[in-house]
C-alpha positions in Angstrom: 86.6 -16.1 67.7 86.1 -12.4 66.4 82.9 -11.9 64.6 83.1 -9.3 61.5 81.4 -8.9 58.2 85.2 -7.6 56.3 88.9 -8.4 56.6 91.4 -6.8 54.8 95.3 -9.0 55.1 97.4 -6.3 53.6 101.7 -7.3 51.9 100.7 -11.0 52.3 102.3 -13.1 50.0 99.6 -16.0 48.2 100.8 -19.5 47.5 100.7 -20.3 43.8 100.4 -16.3 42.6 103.8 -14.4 42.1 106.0 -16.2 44.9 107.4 -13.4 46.9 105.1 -10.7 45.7 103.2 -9.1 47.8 99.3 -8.8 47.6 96.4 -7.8 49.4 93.4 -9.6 50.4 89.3 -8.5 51.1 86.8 -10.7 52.5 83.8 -9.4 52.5 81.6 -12.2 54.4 82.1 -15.6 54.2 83.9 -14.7 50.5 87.1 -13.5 49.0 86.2 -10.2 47.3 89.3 -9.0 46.3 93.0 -10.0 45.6 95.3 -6.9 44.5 98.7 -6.3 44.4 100.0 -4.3 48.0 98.7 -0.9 48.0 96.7 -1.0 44.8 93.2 -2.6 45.5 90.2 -0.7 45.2 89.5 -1.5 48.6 91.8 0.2 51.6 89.8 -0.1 54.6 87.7 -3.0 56.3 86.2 -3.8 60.1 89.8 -6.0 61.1 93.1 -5.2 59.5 95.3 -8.5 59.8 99.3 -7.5 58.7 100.2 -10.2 56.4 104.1 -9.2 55.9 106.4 -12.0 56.8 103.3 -14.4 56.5 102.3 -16.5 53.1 98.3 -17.3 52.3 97.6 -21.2 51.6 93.9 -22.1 51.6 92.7 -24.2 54.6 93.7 -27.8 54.9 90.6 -30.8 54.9 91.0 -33.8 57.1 88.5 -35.7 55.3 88.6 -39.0 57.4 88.7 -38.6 61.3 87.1 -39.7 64.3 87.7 -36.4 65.8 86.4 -37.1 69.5 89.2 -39.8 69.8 91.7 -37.1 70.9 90.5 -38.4 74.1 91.8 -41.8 73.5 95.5 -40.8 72.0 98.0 -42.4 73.4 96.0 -45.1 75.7 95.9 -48.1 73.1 99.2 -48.3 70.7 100.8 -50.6 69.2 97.9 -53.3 68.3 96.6 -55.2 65.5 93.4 -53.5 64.2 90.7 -55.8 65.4 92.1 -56.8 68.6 92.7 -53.0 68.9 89.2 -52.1 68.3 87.6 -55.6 69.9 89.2 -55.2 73.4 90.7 -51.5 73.6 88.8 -48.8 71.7 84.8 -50.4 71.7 85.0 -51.4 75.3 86.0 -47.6 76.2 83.6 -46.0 73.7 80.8 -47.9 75.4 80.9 -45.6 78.3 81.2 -42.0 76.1 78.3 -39.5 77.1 77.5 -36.9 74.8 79.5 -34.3 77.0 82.3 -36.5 76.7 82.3 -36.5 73.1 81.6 -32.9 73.0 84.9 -32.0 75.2 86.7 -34.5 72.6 85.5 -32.8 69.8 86.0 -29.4 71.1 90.0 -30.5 72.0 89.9 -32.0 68.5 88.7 -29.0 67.0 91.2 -27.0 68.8 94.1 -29.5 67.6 92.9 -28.4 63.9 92.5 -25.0 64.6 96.2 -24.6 65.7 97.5 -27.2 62.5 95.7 -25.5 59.9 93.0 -27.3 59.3 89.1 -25.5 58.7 87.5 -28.7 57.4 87.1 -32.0 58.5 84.6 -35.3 57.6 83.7 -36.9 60.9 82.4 -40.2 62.0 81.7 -41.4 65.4 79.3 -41.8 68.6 76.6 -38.8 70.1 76.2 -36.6 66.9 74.5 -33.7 68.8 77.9 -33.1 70.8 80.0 -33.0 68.0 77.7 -30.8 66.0 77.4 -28.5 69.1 81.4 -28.7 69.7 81.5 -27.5 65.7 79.3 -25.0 65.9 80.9 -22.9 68.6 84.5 -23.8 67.0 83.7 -21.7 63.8 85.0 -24.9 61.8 83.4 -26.5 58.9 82.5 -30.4 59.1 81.0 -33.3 57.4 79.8 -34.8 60.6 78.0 -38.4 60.1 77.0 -40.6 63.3 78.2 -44.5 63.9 75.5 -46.8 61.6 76.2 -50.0 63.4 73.6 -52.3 63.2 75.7 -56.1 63.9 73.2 -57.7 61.6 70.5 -57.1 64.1 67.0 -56.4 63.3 66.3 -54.8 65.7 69.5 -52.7 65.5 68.9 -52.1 62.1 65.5 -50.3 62.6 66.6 -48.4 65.4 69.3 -47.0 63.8 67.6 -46.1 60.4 65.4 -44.5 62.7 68.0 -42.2 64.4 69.3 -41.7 61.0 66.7 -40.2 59.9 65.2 -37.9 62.7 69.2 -36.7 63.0 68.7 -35.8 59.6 65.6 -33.5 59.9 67.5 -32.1 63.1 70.6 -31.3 60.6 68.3 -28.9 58.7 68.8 -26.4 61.7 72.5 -26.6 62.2 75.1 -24.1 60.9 75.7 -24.2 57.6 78.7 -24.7 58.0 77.9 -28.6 58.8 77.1 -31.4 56.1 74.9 -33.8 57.2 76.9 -37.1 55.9 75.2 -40.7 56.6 77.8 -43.1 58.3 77.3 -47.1 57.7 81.0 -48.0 59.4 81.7 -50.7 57.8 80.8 -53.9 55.9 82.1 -56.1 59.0 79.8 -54.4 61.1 76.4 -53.2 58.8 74.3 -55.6 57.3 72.9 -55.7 53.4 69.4 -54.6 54.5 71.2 -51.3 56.3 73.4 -50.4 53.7 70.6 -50.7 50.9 68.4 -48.4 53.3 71.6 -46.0 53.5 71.7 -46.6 49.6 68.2 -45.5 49.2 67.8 -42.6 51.9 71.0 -40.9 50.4 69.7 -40.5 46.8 66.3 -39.6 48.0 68.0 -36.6 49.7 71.3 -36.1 47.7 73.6 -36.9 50.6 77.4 -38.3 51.2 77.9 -41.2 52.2 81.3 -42.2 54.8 82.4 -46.0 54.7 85.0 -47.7 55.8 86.5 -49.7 52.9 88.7 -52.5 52.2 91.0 -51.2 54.9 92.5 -54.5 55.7 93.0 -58.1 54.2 90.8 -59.5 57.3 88.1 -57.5 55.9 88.5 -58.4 52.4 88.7 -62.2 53.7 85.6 -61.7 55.3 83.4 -60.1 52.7 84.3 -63.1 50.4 83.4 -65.7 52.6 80.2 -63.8 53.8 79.1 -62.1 49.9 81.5 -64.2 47.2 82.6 -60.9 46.4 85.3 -58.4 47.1 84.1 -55.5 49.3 84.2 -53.1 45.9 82.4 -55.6 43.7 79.9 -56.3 46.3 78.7 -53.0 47.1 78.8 -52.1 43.2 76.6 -55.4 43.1 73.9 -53.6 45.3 74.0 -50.5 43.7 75.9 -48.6 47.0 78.6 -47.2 44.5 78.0 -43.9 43.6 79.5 -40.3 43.4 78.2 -39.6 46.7 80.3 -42.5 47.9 83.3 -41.4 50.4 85.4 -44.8 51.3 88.1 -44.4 54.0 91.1 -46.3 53.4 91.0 -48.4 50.3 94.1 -50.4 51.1 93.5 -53.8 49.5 91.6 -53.3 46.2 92.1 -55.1 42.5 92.7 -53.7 39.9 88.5 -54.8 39.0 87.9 -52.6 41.5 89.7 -49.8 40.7 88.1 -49.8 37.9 84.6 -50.2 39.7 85.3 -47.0 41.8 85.8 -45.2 38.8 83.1 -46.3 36.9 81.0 -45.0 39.7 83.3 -41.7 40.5 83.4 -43.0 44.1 85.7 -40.6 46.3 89.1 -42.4 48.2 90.3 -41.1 51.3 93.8 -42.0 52.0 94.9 -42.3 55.4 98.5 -43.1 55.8 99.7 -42.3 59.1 97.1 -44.6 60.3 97.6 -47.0 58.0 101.5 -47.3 58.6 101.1 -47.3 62.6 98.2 -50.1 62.2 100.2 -52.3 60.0 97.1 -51.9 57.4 99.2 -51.9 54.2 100.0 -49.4 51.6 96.9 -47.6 49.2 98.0 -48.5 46.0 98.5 -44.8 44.8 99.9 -44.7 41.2 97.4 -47.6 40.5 94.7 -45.5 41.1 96.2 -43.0 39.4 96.3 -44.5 36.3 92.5 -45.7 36.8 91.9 -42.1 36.5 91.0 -41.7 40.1 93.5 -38.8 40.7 90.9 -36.1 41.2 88.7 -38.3 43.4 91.6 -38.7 46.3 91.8 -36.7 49.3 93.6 -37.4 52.4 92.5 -37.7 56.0 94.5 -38.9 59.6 92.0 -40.9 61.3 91.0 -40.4 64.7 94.0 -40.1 67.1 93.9 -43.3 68.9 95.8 -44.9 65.5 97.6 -41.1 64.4 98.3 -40.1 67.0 97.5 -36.3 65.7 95.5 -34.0 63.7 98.1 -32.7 61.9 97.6 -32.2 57.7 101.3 -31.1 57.3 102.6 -34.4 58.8 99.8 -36.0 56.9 101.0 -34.7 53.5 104.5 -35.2 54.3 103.9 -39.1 55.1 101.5 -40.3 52.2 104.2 -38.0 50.2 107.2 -40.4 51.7 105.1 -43.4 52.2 104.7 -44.1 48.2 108.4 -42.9 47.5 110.0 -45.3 49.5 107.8 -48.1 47.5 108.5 -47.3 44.4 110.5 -44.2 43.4 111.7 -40.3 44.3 109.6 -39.0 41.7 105.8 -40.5 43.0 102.7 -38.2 44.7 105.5 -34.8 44.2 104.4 -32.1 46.8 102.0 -30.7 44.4 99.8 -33.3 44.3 99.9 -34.1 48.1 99.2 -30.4 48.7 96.0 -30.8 46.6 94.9 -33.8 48.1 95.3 -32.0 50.9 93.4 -29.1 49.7 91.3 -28.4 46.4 90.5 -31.6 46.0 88.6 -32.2 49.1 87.0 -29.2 48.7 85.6 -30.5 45.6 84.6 -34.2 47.5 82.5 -32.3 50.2 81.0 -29.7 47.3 82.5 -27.1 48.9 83.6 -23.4 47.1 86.6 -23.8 48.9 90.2 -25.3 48.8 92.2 -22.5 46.7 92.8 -18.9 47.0 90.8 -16.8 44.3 88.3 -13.9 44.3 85.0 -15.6 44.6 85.9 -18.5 46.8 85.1 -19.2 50.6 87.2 -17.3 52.9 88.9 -20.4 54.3 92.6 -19.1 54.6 95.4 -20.2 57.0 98.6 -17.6 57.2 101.9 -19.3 57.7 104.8 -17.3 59.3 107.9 -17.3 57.0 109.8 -16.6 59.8 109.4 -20.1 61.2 112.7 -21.7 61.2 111.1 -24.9 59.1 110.6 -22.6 56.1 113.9 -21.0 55.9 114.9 -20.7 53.4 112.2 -20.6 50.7 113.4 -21.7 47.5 109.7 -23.9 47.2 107.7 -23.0 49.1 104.7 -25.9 48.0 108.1 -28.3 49.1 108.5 -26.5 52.1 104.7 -27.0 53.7 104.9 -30.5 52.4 107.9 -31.6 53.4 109.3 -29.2 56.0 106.5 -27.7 58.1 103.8 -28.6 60.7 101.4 -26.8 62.2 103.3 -24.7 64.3 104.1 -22.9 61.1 100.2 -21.3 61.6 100.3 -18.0 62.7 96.8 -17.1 61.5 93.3 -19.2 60.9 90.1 -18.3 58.9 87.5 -20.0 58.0 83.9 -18.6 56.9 85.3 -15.4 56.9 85.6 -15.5 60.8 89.2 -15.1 62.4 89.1 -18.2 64.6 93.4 -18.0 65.6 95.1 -15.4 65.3 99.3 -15.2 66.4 98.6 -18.9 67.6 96.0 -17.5 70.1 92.6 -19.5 69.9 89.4 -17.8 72.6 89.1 -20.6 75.3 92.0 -22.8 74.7 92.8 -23.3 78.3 89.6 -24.3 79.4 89.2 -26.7 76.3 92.6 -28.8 77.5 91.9 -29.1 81.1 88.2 -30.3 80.8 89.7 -32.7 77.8 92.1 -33.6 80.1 89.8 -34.8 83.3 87.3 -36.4 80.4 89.8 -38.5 79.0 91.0 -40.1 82.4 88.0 -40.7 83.5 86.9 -42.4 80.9 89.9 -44.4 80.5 90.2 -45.0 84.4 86.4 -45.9 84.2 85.6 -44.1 87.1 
């Protein structure tokens, strides 16, 4: 990762501004100071030249719903219902995580996304101070939130309000390039007494708030016979809802509800590799659509023990596919899955990010026209929806920082083989 205060991309081409015409682009920073047609900026000379000819600009992808230090755990438990998949595979394993196993998890995770295209994800899982430290030395940007588990415990429940908190203060000294996100996990799993405190702490301070929602009809089942309610009506009915809010999944919801997560602008994260592969069900899409929810939706892969990858391109192509093939040709075009993909999750995390204009963060991802999955170009938005993956990447920034650059990432070696010994040892429980 190259350290610079200006880049100047010269002849790149910029998704959505004259396809085929060639432009050139000054970051001064962390921000986009100039875009100008080839040749004709005011600005010809910068720290790092990058040769965009042959390449297109597309702002950064967001995963905005992963468990990122799960890399460690792809491939080991497939093919499961979701709470026997959790109860006897994944929580038994996680159990024995260190903090430098979760570190070398995130840091293989982070590479993953690196290499795909992605410069943002929202995080949620075990030993915060290793993923923030794995982040940090990545040159990504995250919304990193630890596990808020309390099992209806007392106990459990103080204790963890308590790390909560000190974490917090702790965040303060972090890169900015981290949001510090609280992360109840679930209302199977956090009881009324947490999730008020979570309530409560997060106005008090302004902060997001990461939930697992209504992600299966097990937990819809449950909530009613534990609350009367469904999951949306009973955290509306204790105040929780708010634009703050940032559900995961949203699978089973009414139509009530819809209308609840509206009323409150509460931010969706659609997830639909995962929730194929899980057996979860399908988001109900054009439904929330028409409850005006559009702008609130981002989309997000899970961790990769239920992906199995990190990939946005798949991602897009899949929630694109996954809604056609329910109801017709002409539903979530590649527009729309590009956005959700992009500008609106900028706008979820509060982030001056997610399209290519002067003025914006310098998250920008080259992709090499010369890849054989855009060839030919006659869309290109149809082309990184439905045709690429991330090996279309030639080039990553993010912050204004060159973090990969003709696929080459600093370290990646290292980062796979100590991933590599982590994850069977962990699995082997030795």
């Amino acid at each position: 990762m190259r350290s610079m205060s200006s880049i100047l991309i010269k002849g790149v081409q910029v998704a959505g501004k004259g396809e085929g015409k060639e432009k050139d682009i000054y970051i001064e920073g962390n921000l986009i100071e100039e875009i100008a047609e080839a040749g004709k900026g005011r600005i010809s000379e910068a720290e790092f030249v990058l040769q965009g000819h042959g390449k297109v600009a597309i702002p950064g992808l967001f995963n905005a719903h992963t468990h990122a230090a799960m890399t460690l755990l792809r491939g080991y438990a497939d093919d499961m219902p979701l709470h026997e998949w959790l109860s006897n595979k994944i929580w038994p394993v996680e159990a024995r995580l260190t903090e430098e196993d979760v570190y070398w998890g995130t840091k293989l995770a982070c590479l993953e996304m690196i290499k795909s295209g992605t410069i943002f994800f929202n995080d949620m899982y075990w030993h915060f101070r290793g993923i923030a430290r794995a982040v940090t030395e990545s040159g990504l940007r995250a919304a990193l939130s630890g596990v808020f588990i309390d099992g209806f415990d007392e106990a459990q429940a103080k204790e963890q309000m308590q790390i909560n908190e000190r974490l917090y203060h702790e965040s303060k000294g972090l890169s900015d390039r981290i949001i510090f996100v609280l992360g109840p996990h679930a209302l199977y799993t956090v009881s009324e007494e947490s999730l008020c405190w979570v309530r409560d702490f997060a106005e008090r301070h302004d902060l997001l708030v990461h939930i697992h929602l209504s992600e299966t009809e097990e937990e819809v089942k449950s909530c009613v016979g534990r609350y009367g309610m469904r999951p949306v009506e009973y955290l509306d009915s204790i105040g929780f809802l708010s634009p703050r809010t940032i559900a995961a999944h949203c699978v089973h919801v009414s139509s009530r509800e819809l209308a609840l997560l509206k009323q409150h602008e509460t931010k969706i994260v659609h997830t639909p590799a995962s929730n194929m592969k899980l057996a979860a069900g399908r988001m109900p899409y054009e439904q929330m659509k028409e409850a005006g929810l559009y702008r609130n939706i981002a989309l997000g892969t899970d961790g990769c023990a239920s992906n199995n990858n990190l990939d946005m391109f798949e991602e897009m192509k899949i929630a694109s596919l996954f809604h056609k093939a329910f109801i017709n040709p002409t539903v979530m075009p590649a527009e729309e899955a590009f956005e959700l993909a992009t500008v609106n999750a900028a706008r979820m995390f509060r982030l001056n990010s997610g399209v290519i204009e002067v003025g914006k963060l310098a998250d920008i991802v080259l992709l090499d026209l010369k890849n054989v999955a855009l060839i030919p170009n006659h869309n290109l938005i149809s082309n990184i929806v439905y045709a690429a993956s991330g090996s279309c990447v030639d080039t990553v920034i993010c912050d204004g920082k060159i973090l990969m650059s003709g696929r080459k990432v600093e370290g990646e070696e290292e980062i796979k083989e100590k991933a590599r010994t982590v994850a069977y040892r962990l699995v082997n429980g030795s």
